[in-house]
CHARMM internal coordinates of N, CA and C (Angstrom, degrees):
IC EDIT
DIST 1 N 1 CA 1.4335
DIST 1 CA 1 C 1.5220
ANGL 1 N 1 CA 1 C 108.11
DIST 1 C 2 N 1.2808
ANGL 1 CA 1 C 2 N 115.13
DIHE 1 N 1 CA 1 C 2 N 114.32
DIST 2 N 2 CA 1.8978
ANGL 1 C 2 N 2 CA 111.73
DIHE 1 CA 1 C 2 N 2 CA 160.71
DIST 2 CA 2 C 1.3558
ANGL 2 N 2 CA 2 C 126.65
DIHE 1 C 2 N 2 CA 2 C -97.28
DIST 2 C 3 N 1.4918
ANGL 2 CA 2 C 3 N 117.79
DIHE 2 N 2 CA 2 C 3 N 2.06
DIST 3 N 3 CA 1.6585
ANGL 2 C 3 N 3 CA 118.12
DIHE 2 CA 2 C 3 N 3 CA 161.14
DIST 3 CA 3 C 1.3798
ANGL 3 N 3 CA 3 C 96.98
DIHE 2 C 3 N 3 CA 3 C -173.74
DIST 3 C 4 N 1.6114
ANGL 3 CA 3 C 4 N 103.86
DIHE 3 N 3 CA 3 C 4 N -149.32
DIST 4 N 4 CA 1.4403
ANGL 3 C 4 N 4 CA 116.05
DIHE 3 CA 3 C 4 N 4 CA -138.34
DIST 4 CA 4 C 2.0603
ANGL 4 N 4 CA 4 C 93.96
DIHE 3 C 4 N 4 CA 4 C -146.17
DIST 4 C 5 N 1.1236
ANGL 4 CA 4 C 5 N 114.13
DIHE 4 N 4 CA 4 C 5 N 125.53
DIST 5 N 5 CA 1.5878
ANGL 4 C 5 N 5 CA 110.63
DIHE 4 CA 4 C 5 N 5 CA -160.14
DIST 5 CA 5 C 1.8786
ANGL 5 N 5 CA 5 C 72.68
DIHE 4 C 5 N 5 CA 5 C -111.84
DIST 5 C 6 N 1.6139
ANGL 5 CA 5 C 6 N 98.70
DIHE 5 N 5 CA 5 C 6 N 144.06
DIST 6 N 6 CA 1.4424
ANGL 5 C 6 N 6 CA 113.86
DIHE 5 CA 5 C 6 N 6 CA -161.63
DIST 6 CA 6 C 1.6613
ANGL 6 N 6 CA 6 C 87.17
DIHE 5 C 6 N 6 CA 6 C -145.76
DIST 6 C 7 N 1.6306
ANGL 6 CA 6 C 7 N 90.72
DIHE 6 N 6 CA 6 C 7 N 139.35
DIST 7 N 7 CA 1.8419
ANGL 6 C 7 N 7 CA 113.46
DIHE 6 CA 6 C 7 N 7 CA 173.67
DIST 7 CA 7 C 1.7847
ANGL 7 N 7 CA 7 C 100.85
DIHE 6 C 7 N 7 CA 7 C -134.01
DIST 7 C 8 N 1.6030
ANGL 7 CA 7 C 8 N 111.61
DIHE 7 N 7 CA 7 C 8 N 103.63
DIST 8 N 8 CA 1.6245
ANGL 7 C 8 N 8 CA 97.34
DIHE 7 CA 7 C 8 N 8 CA 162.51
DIST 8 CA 8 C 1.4031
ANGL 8 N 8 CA 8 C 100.39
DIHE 7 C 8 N 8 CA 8 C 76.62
DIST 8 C 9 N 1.2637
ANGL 8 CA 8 C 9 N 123.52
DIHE 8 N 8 CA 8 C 9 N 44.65
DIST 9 N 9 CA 1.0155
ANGL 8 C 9 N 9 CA 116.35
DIHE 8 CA 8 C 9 N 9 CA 176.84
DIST 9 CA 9 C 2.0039
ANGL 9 N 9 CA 9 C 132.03
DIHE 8 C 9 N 9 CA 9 C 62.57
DIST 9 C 10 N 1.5574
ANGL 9 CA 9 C 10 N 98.34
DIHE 9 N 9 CA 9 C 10 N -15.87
DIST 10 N 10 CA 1.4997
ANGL 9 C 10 N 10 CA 105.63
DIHE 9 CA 9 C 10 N 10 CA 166.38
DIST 10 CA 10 C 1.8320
ANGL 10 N 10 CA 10 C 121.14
DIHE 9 C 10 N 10 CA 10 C -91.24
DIST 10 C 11 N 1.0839
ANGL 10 CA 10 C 11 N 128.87
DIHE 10 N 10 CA 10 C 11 N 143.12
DIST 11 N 11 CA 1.2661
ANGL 10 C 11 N 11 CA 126.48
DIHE 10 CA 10 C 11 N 11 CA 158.21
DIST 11 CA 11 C 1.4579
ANGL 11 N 11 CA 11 C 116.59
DIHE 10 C 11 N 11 CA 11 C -47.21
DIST 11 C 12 N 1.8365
ANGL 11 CA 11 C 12 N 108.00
DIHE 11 N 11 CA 11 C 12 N 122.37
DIST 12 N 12 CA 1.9739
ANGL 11 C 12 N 12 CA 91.25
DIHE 11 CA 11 C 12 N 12 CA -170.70
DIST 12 CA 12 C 1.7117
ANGL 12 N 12 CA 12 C 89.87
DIHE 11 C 12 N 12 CA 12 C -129.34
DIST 12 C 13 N 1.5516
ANGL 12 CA 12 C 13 N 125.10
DIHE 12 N 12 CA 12 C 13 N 34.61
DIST 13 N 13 CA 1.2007
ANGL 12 C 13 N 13 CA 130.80
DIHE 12 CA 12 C 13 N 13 CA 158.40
DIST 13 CA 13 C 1.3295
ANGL 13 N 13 CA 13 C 114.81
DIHE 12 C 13 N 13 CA 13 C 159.33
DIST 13 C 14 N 1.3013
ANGL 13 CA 13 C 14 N 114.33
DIHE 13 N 13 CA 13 C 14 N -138.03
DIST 14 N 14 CA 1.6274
ANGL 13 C 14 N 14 CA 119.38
DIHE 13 CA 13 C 14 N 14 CA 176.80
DIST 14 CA 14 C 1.8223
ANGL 14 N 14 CA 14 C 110.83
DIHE 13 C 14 N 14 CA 14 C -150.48
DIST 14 C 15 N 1.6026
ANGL 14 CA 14 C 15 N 100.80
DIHE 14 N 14 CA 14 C 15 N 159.85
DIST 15 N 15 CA 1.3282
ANGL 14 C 15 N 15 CA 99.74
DIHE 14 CA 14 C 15 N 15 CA -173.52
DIST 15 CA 15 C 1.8262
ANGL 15 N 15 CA 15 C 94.54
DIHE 14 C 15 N 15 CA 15 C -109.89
DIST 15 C 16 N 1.1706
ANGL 15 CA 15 C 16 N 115.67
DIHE 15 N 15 CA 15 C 16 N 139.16
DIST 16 N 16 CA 1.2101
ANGL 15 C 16 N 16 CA 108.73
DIHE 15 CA 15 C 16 N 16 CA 170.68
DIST 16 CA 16 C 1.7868
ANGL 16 N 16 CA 16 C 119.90
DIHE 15 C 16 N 16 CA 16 C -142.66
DIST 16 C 17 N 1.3920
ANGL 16 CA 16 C 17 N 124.79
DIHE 16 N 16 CA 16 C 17 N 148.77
DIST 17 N 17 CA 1.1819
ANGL 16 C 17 N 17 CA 137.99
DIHE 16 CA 16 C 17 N 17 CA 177.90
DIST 17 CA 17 C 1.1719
ANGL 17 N 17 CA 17 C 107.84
DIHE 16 C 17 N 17 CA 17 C -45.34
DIST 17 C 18 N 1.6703
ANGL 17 CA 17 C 18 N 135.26
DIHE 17 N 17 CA 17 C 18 N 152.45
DIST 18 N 18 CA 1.5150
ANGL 17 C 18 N 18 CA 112.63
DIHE 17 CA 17 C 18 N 18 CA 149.94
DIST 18 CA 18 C 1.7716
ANGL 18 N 18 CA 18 C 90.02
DIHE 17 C 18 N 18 CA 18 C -142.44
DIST 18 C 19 N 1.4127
ANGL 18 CA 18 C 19 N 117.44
DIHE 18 N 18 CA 18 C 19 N -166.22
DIST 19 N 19 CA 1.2272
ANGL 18 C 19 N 19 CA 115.93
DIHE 18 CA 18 C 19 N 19 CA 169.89
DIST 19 CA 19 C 1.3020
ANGL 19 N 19 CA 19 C 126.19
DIHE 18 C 19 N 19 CA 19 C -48.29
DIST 19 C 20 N 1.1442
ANGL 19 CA 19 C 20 N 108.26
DIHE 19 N 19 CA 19 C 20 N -46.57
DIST 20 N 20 CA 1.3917
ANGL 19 C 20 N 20 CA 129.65
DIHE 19 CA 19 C 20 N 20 CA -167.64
DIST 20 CA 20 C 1.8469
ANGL 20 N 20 CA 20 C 112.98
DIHE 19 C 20 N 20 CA 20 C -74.56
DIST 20 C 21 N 1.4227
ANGL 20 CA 20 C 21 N 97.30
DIHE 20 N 20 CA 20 C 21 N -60.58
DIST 21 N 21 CA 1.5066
ANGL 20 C 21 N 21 CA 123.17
DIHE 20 CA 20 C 21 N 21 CA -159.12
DIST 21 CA 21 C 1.2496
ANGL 21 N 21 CA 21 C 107.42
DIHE 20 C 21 N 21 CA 21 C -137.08
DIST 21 C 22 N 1.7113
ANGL 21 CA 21 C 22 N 102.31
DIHE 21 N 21 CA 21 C 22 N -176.39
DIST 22 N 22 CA 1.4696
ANGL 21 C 22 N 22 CA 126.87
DIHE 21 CA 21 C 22 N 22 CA 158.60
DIST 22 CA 22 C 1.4042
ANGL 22 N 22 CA 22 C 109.64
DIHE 21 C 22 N 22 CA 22 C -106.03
DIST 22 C 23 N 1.5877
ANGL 22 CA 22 C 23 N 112.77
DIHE 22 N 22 CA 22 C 23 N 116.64
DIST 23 N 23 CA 1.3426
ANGL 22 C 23 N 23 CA 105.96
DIHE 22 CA 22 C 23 N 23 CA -179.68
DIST 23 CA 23 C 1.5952
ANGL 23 N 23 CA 23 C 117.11
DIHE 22 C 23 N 23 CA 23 C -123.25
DIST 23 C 24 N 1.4454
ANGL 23 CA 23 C 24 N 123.13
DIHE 23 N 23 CA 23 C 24 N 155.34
DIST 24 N 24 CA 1.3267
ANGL 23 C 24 N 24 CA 108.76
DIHE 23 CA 23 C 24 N 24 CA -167.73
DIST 24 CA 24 C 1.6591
ANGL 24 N 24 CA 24 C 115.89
DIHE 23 C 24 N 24 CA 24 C -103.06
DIST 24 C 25 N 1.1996
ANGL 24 CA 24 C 25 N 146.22
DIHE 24 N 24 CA 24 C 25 N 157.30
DIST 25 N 25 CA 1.4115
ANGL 24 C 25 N 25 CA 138.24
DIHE 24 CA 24 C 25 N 25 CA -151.02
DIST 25 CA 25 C 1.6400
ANGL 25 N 25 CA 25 C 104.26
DIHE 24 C 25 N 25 CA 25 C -145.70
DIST 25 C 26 N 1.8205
ANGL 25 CA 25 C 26 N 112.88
DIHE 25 N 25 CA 25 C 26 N 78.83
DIST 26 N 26 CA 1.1684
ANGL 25 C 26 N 26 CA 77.87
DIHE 25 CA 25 C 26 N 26 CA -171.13
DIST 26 CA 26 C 1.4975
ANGL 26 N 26 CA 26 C 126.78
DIHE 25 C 26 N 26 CA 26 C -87.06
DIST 26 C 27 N 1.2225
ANGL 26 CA 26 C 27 N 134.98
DIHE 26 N 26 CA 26 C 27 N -161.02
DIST 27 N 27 CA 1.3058
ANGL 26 C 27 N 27 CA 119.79
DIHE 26 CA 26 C 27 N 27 CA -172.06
DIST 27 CA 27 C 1.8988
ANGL 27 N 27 CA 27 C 101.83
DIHE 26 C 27 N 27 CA 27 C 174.20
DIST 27 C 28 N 1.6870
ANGL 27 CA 27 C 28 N 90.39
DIHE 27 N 27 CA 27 C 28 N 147.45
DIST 28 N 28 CA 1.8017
ANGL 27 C 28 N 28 CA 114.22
DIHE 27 CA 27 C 28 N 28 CA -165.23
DIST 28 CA 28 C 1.3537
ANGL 28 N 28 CA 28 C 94.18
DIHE 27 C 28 N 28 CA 28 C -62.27
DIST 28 C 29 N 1.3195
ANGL 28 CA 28 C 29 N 128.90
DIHE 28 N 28 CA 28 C 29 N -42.59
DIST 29 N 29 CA 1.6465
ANGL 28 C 29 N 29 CA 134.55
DIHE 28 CA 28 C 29 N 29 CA 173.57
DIST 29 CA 29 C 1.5728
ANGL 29 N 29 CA 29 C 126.29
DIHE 28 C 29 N 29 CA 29 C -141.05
DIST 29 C 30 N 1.0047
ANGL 29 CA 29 C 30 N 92.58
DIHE 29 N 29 CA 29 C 30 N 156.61
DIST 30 N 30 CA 1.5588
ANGL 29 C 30 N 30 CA 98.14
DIHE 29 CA 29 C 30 N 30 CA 178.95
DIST 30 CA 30 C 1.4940
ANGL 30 N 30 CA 30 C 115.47
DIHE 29 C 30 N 30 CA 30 C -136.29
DIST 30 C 31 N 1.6540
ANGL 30 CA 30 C 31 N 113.41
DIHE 30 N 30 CA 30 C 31 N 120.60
DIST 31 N 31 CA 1.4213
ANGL 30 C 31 N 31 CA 108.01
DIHE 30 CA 30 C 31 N 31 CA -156.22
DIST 31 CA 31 C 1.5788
ANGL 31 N 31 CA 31 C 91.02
DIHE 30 C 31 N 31 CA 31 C -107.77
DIST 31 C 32 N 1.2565
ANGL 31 CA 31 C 32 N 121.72
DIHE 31 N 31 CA 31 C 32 N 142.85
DIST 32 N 32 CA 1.7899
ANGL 31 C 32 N 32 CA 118.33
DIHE 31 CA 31 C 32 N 32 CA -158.64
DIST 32 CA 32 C 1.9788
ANGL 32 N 32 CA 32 C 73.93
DIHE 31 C 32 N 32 CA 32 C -130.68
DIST 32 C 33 N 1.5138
ANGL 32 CA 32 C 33 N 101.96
DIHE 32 N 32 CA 32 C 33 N 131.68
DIST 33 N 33 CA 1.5486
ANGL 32 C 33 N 33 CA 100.45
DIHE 32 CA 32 C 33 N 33 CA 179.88
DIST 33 CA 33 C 1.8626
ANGL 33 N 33 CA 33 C 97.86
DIHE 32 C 33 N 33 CA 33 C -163.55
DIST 33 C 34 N 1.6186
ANGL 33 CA 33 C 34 N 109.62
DIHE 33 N 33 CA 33 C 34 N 138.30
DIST 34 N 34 CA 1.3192
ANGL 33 C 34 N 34 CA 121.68
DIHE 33 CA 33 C 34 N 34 CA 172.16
DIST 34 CA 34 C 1.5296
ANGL 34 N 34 CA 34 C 133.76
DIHE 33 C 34 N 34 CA 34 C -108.63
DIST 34 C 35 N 1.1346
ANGL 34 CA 34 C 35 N 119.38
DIHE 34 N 34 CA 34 C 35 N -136.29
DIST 35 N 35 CA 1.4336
ANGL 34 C 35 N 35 CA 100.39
DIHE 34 CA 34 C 35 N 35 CA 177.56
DIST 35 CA 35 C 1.4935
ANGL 35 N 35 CA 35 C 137.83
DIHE 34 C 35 N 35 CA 35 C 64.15
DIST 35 C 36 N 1.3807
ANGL 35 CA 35 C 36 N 105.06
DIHE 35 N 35 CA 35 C 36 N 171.26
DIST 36 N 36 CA 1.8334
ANGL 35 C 36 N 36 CA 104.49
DIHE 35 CA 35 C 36 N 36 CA 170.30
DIST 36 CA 36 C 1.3516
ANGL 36 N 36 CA 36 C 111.96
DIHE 35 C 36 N 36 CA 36 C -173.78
DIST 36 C 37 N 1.2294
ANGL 36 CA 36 C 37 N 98.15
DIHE 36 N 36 CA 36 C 37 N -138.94
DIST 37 N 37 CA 1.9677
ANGL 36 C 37 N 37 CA 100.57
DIHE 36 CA 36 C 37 N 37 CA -167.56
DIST 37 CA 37 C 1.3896
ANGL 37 N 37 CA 37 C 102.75
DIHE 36 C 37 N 37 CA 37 C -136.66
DIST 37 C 38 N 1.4849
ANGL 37 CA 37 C 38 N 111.62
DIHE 37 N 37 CA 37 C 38 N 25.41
DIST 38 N 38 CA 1.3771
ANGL 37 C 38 N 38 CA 102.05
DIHE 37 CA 37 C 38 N 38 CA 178.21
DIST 38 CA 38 C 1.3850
ANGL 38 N 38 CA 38 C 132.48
DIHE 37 C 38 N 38 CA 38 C -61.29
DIST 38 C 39 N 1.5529
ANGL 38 CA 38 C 39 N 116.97
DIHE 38 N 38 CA 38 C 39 N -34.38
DIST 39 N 39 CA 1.3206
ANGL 38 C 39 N 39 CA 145.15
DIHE 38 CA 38 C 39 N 39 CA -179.39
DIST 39 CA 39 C 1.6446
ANGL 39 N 39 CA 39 C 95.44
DIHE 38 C 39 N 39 CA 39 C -78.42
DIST 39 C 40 N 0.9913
ANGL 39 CA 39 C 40 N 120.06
DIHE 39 N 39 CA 39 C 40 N 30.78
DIST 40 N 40 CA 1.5481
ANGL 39 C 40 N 40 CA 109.07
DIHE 39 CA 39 C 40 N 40 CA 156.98
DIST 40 CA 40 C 1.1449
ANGL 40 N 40 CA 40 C 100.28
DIHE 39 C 40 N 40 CA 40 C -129.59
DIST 40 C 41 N 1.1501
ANGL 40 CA 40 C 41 N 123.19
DIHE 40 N 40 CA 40 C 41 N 156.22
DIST 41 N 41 CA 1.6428
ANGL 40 C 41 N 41 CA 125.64
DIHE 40 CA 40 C 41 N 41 CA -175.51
DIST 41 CA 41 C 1.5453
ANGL 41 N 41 CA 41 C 101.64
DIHE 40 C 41 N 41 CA 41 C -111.66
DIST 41 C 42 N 1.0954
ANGL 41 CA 41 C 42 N 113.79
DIHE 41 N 41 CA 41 C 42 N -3.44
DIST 42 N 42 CA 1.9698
ANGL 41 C 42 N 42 CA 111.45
DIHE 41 CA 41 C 42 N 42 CA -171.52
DIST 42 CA 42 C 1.6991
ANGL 42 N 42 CA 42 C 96.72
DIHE 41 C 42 N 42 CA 42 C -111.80
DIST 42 C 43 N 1.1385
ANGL 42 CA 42 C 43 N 122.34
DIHE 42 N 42 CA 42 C 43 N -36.77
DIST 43 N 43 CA 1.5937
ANGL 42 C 43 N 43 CA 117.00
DIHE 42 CA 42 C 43 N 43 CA 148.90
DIST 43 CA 43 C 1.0622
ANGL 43 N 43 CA 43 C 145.27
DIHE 42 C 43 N 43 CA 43 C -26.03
DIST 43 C 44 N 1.2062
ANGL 43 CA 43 C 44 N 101.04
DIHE 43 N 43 CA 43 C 44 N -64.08
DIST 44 N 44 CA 1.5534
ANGL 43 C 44 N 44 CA 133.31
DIHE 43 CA 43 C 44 N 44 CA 170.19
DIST 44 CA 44 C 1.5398
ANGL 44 N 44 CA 44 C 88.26
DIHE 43 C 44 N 44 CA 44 C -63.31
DIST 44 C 45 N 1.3771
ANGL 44 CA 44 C 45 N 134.11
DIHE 44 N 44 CA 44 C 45 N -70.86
DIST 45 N 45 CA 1.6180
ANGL 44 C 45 N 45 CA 112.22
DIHE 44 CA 44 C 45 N 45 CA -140.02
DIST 45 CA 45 C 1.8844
ANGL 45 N 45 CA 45 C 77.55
DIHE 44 C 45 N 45 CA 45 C -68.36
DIST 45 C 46 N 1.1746
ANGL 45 CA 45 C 46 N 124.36
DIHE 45 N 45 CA 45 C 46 N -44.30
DIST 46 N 46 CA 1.6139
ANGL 45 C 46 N 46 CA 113.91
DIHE 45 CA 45 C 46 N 46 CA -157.00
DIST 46 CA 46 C 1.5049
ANGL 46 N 46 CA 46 C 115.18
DIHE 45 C 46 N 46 CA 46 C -51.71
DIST 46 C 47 N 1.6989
ANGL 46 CA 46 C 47 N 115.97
DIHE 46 N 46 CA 46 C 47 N -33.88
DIST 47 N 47 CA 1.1883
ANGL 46 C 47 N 47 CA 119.39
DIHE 46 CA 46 C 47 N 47 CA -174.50
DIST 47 CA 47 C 1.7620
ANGL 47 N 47 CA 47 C 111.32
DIHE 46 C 47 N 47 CA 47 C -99.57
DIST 47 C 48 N 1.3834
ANGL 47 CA 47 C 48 N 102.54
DIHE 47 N 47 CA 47 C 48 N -48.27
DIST 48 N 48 CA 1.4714
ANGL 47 C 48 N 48 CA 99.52
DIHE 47 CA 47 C 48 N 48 CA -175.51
DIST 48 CA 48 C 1.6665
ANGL 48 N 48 CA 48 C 113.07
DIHE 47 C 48 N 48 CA 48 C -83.93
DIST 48 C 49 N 1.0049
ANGL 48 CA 48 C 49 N 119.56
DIHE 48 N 48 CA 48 C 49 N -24.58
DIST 49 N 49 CA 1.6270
ANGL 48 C 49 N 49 CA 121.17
DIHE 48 CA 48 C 49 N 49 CA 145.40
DIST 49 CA 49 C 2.3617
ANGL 49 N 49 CA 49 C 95.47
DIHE 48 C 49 N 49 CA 49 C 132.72
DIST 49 C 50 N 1.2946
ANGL 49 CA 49 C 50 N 83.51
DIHE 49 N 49 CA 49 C 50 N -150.06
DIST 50 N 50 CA 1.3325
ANGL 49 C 50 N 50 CA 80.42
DIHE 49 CA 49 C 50 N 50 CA -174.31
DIST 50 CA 50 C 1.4470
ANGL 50 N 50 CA 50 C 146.64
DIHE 49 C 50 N 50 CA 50 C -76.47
DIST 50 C 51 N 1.3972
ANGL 50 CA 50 C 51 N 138.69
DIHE 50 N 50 CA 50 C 51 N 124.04
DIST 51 N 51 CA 1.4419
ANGL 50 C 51 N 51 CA 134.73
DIHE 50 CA 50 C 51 N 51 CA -177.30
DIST 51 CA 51 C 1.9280
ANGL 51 N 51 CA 51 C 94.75
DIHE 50 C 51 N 51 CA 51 C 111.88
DIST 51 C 52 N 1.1760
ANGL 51 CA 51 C 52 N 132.83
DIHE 51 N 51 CA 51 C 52 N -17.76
DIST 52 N 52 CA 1.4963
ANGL 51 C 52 N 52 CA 138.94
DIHE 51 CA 51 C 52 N 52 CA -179.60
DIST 52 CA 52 C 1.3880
ANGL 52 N 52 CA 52 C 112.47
DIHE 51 C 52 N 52 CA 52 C -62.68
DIST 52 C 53 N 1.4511
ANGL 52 CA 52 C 53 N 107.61
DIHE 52 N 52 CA 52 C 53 N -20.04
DIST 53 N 53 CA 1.5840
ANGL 52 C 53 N 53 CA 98.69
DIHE 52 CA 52 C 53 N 53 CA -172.24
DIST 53 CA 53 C 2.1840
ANGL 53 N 53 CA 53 C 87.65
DIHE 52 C 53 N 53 CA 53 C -82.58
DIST 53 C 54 N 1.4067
ANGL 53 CA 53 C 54 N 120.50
DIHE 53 N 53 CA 53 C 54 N -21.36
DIST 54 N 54 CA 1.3807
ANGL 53 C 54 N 54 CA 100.57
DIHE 53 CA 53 C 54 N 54 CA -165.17
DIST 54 CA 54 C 1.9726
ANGL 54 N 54 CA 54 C 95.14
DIHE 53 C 54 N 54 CA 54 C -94.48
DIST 54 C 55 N 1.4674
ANGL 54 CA 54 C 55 N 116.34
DIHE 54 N 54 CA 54 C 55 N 42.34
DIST 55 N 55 CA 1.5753
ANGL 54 C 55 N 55 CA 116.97
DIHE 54 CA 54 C 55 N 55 CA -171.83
DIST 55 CA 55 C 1.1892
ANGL 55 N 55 CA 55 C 102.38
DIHE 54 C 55 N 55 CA 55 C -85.00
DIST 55 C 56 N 1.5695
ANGL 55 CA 55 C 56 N 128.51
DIHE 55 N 55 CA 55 C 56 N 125.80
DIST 56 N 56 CA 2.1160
ANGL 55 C 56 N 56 CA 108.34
DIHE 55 CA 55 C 56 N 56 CA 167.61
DIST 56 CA 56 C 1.6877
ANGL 56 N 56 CA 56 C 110.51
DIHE 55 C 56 N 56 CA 56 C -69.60
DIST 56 C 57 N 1.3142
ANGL 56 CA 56 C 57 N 112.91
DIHE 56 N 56 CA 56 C 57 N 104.30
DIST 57 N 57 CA 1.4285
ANGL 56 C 57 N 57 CA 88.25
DIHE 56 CA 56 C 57 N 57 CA -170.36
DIST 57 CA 57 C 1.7528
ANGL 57 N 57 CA 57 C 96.70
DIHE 56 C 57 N 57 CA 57 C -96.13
DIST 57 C 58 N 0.7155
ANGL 57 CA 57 C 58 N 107.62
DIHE 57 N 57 CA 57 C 58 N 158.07
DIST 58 N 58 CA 1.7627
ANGL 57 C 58 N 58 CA 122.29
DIHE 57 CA 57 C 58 N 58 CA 164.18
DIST 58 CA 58 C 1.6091
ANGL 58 N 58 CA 58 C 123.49
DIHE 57 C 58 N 58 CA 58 C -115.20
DIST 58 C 59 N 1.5357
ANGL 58 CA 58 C 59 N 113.64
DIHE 58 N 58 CA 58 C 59 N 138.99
DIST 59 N 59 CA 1.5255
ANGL 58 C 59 N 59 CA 121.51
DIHE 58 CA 58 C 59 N 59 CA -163.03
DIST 59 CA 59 C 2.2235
ANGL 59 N 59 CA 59 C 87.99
DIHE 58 C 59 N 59 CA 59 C 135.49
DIST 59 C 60 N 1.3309
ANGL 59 CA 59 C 60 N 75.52
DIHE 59 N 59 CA 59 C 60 N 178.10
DIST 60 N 60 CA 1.5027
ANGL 59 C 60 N 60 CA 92.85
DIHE 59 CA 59 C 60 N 60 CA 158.57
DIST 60 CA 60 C 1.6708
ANGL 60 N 60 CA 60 C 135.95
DIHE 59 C 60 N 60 CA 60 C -9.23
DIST 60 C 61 N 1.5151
ANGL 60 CA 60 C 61 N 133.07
DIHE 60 N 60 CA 60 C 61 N 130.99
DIST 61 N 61 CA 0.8670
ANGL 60 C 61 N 61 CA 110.89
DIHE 60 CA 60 C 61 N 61 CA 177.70
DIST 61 CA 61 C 1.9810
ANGL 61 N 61 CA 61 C 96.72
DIHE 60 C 61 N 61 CA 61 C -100.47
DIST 61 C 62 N 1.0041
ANGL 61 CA 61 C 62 N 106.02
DIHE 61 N 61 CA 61 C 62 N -3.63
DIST 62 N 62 CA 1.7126
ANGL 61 C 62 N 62 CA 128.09
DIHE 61 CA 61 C 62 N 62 CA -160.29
DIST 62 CA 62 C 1.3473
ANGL 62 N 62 CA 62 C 93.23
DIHE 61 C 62 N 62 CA 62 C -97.37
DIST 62 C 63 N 1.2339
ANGL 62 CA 62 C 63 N 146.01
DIHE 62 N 62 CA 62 C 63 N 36.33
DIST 63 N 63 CA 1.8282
ANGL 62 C 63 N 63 CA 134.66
DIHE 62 CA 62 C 63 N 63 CA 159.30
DIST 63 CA 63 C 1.5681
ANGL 63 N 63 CA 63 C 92.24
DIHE 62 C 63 N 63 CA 63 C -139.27
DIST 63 C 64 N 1.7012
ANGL 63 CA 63 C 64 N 103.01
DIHE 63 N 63 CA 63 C 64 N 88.35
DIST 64 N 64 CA 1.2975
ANGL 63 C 64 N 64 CA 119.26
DIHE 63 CA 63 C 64 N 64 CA 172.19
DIST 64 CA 64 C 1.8637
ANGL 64 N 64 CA 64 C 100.75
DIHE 63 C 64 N 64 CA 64 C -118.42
DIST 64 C 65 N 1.3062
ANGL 64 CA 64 C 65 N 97.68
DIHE 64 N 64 CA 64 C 65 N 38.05
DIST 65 N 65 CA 1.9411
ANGL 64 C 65 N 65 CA 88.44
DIHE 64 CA 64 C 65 N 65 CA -179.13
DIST 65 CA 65 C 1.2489
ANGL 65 N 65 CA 65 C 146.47
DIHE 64 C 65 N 65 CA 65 C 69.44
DIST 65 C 66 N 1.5530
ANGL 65 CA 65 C 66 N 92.77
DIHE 65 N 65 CA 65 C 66 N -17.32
DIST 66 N 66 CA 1.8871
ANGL 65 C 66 N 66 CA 98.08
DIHE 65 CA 65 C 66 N 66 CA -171.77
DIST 66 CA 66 C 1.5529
ANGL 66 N 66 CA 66 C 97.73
DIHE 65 C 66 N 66 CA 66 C -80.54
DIST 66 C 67 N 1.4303
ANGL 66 CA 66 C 67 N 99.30
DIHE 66 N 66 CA 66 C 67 N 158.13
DIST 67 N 67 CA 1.4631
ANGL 66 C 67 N 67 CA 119.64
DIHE 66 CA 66 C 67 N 67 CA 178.80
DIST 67 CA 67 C 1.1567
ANGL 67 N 67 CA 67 C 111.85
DIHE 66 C 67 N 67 CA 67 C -84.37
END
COOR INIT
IC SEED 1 N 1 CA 1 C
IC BUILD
């Protein structure tokens, strides 16, 4: 994504890179969200696979995944 396509002052999609071009995407919503699950150690082994839950990671102690 390289910006934010705006109607009236609201966000009415997204602009995004592709191989080719810059193309625009519009759309009913746009959910803008950060974070992760690094700070879990049973996450990590579930998603990134094995020995990850024993990783020192550094950042955040607060990106344990929950919604």
């Amino acid at each position: 994504m390289v910006g934010f396509l705006t109607q009236d002052g609201a966000v009415s999609g997204i602009k995004v890179r592709t191989r080719n071009a810059v193309e625009d995407i519009a759309a009913k919503a746009v959910i803008l969200a950060s974070g992760g699950f690094e700070a879990d150690p049973l996450m990590r082994a579930e998603y990134l696979g094995p020995h990850w839950e024993q990783v020192v990671v550094r950042g955040t102690r607060f990106n344990t995944g929950e919604t």
